[in-house]
C-alpha positions as CSV (number, residue, x, y, z in Angstrom):
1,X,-39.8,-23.6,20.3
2,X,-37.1,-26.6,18.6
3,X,-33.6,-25.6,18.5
4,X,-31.5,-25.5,15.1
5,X,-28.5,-28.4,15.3
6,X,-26.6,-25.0,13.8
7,X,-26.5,-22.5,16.9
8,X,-24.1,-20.3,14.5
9,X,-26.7,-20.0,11.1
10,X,-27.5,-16.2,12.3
11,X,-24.0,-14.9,13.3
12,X,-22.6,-12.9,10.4
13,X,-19.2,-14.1,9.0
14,X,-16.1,-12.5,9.9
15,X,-12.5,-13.0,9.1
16,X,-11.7,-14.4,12.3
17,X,-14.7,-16.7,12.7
18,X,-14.1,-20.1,11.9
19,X,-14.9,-21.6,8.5
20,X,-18.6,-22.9,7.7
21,X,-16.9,-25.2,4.4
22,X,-14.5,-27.0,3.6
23,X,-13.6,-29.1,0.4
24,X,-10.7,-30.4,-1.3
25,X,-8.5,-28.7,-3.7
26,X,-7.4,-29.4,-7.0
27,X,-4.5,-27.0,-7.7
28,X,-5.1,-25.7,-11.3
29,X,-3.3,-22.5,-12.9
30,X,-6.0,-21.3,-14.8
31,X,-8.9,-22.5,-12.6
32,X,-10.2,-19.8,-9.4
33,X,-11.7,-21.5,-6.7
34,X,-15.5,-20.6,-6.3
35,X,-15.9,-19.5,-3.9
36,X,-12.8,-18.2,-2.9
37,X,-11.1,-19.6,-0.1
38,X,-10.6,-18.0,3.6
39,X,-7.9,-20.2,4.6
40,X,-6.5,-23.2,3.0
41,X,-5.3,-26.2,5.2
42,X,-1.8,-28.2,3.6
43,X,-2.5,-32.2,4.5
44,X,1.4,-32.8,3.3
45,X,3.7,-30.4,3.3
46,X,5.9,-28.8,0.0
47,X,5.5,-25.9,-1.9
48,X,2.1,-24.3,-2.4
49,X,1.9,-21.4,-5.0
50,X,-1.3,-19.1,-4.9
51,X,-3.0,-16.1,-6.0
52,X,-4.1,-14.3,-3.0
53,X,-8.0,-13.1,-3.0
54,X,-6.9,-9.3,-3.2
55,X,-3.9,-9.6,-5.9
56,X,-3.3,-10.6,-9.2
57,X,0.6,-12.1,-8.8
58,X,1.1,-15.6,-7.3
59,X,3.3,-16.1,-4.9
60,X,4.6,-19.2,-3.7
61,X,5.4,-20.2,0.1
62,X,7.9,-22.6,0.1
63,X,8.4,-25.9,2.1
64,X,4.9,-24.8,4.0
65,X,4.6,-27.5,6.9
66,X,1.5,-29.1,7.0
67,X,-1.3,-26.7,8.8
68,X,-2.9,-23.5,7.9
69,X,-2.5,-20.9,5.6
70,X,-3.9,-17.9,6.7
71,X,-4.1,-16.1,3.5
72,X,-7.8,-15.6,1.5
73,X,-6.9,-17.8,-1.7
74,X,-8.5,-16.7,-5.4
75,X,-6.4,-19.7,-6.9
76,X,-4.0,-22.3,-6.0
77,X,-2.0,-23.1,-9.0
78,X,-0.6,-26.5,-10.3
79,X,2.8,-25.2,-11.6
80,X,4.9,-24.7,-8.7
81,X,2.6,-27.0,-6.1
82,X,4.3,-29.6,-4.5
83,X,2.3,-29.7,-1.7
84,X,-0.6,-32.4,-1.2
85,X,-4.2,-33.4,0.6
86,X,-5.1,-29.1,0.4
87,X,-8.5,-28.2,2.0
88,X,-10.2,-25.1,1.5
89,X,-12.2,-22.7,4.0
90,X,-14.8,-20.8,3.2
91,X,-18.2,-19.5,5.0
């Protein structure tokens, strides 16, 4: 029997499990991302402004320090966005 490199490929995907992607964003107000993210990671800190996966209203967390947001992202929008170097997460 060979082994997978990927000892995770049959665990199903939970909020708390750790993130199978990751690529950079492009903030963009009228642009989702696709797929939507799980977390985002901010490379330089500033203002990030968002529309969380669940709401329709964006909200903007300001002077975020770099590190993680733990909020599912359906958009992160250019107007308002001062932060830099985002990453999303996704499965």
């Amino acid at each position: 029997m060979t082994s997978s490199p990927d000892a995770f490929r049959t665990h199903a995907p939970t909020p708390g499990t750790p993130a199978r992607a990751a690529w950079p964003v492009t903030p963009a107000d009228e642009t989702d991302l696709s797929p939507y993210a799980k977390a985002l990671y901010v490379g330089t800190a500033g203002d990030l402004t968002l529309i969380p996966a669940g709401g329709a209203e964006a909200v903007t967390l300001k002077n975020h320090p770099v590190g993680y947001v733990a909020v599912q992202a359906r958009r992160v929008l250019a107007t308002g966005t001062t932060a830099e170097d985002i990453v999303a997460l996704s499965e």
